[in-house]
C-alpha positions, 0 to 999 in steps of 0.5 A: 234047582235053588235060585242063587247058585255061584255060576260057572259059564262059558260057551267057547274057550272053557270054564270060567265063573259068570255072577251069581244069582241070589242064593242056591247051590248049583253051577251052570256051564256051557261046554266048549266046542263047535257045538256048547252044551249047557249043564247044571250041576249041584254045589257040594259042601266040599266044593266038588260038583255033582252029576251035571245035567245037560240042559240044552246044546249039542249036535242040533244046536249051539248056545251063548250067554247062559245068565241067571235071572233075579229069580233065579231061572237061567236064561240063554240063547239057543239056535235050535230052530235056525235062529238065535232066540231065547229060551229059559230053564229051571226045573222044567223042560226048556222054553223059548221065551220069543220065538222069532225070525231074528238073531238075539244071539252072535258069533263068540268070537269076542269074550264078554259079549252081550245082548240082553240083560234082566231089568228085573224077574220077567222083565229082559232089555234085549236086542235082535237082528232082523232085516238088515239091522239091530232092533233093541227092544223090551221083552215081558218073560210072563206074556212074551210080548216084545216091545220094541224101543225105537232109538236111532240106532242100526247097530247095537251091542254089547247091552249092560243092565243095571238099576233101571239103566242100559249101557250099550254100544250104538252106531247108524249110517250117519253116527259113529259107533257110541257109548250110549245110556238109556233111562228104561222108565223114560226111555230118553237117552244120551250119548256118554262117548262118541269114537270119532270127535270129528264129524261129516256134513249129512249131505255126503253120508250115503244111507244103505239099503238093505237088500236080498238077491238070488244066489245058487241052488235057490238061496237067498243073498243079503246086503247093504246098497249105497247110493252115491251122494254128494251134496254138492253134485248131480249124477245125470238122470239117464246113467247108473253109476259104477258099482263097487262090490264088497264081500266080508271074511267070513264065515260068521262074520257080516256086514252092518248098517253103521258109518264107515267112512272107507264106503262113503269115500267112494259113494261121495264120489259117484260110485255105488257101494255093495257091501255083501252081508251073508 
């Protein structure tokens, strides 16, 4: 492989052309279907595409957000293992970059999704989904050592990488889903736009706890528990409260820690919200 091939990627409604890494001629392309297969293939001077080779993807896995490091190694998001992580390629069998018990990837059922981006050859802003919430992090390509970036976020996504900077969209329990810039060298950030103007007063925002249950043939369940809050009440210490559980549409969809005001109507009022994650 050269570094710097015009790209062509896409992993669910067909081909359509992704940035290009510096010089080079090779395209890559995910395959659409339930199961994409990453390909590389090379330019040729007429504009026609040699024998591809596949990469990664088929019956065993899917892959998402195929993107060409500075360098010029192709990164992605594989689930081989069960889990979204993220692998590299170029010339070489395939390598996972962190293994882990985490999500770096999500369901392609929005274009331009992201939740990586290259900070420079061997340097990926990154973002997972562990234990119930969103965790951004930094990840070092040459000694895979994640490390994390603490910001008062639970649910993040769509990151953009660029010039030392990250963009991405950020929300808790208690803010609104947000435009967020962070400075990587400083790692102080602000919030450029806020989705709602107006604000609750803490003091009636429940926070979820994210919890696991059994569910048949020995599975585990997941979800988010709100505990009633109102600041300007007192449940009795000898009663438990209603519970009002709530599932999500499924099937790849999920549940998320961020503020929703449809839950905390009912828990300032005294009754207990589930909301089922998986």
């Amino acid at each position: 492989m050269s570094a710097g091939t015009p790209v062509g990627a896409t992993a669910a409604a067909g081909p359509s052309l992704a940035p290009q890494p510096p010089g080079g001629r090779q395209r890559s392309r995910a395959q659409p279907g339930p199961r994409p297969r990453l390909s590389v293939a090379r330019l040729e001077d007429d504009g026609s595409l040699g024998d591809p080779l596949e990469i990664a993807g088929g019956p065993t896995d899917s892959v998402v957000q195929p993107t060409w490091s500075p360098d010029g190694r192709l990164a992605f998001v594989s689930d081989l293992t069960g889990w979204w992580n993220l692998y590299r390629w170029r010339e070489h069998p395939v390598e996972p970059l962190c293994p882990m018990a985490a999500e770096f990837g999500e369901p392609q059922w929005v274009f331009g999704g992201s939740l990586y981006g290259f900070q420079s050859a061997d340097r990926i802003v990154c973002c997972y989904f562990q234990n119930g919430h969103s965790q951004l992090a930094l990840l070092d390509t040459a000694t895979w050592v994640v490390n994390p970036i603490d910001l008062p976020y639970s649910a993040i996504s769509q990151l953009r990488v660029e010039d030392g900077r990250l963009v991405f969209i950020g929300a808790s329990s208690t803010e609104p889903a947000s435009i967020v810039l962070l400075d990587l060298a400083s790692r102080s950030w602000r919030v450029l736009y806020r989705s709602r103007k107006s604000q609750v007063d803490a003091g009636y925002l429940s926070a979820p706890r994210a919890i696991e249950f059994p569910t048949e043939n020995g599975l585990t369940a997941h979800g988010y528990f709100y505990p009633p809050r109102n600041c300007d009440y007192a449940a009795p210490t000898d009663e438990r409260p209603p519970l009002l559980v709530l599932s999500h549409g499924g099937p790849t969809s999920a549940a998320s820690a961020s503020l929703k005001y449809g839950i905390q109507y009912w828990t300032s009022r005294g009754i207990a919200v589930l909301g089922v994650a998986v």
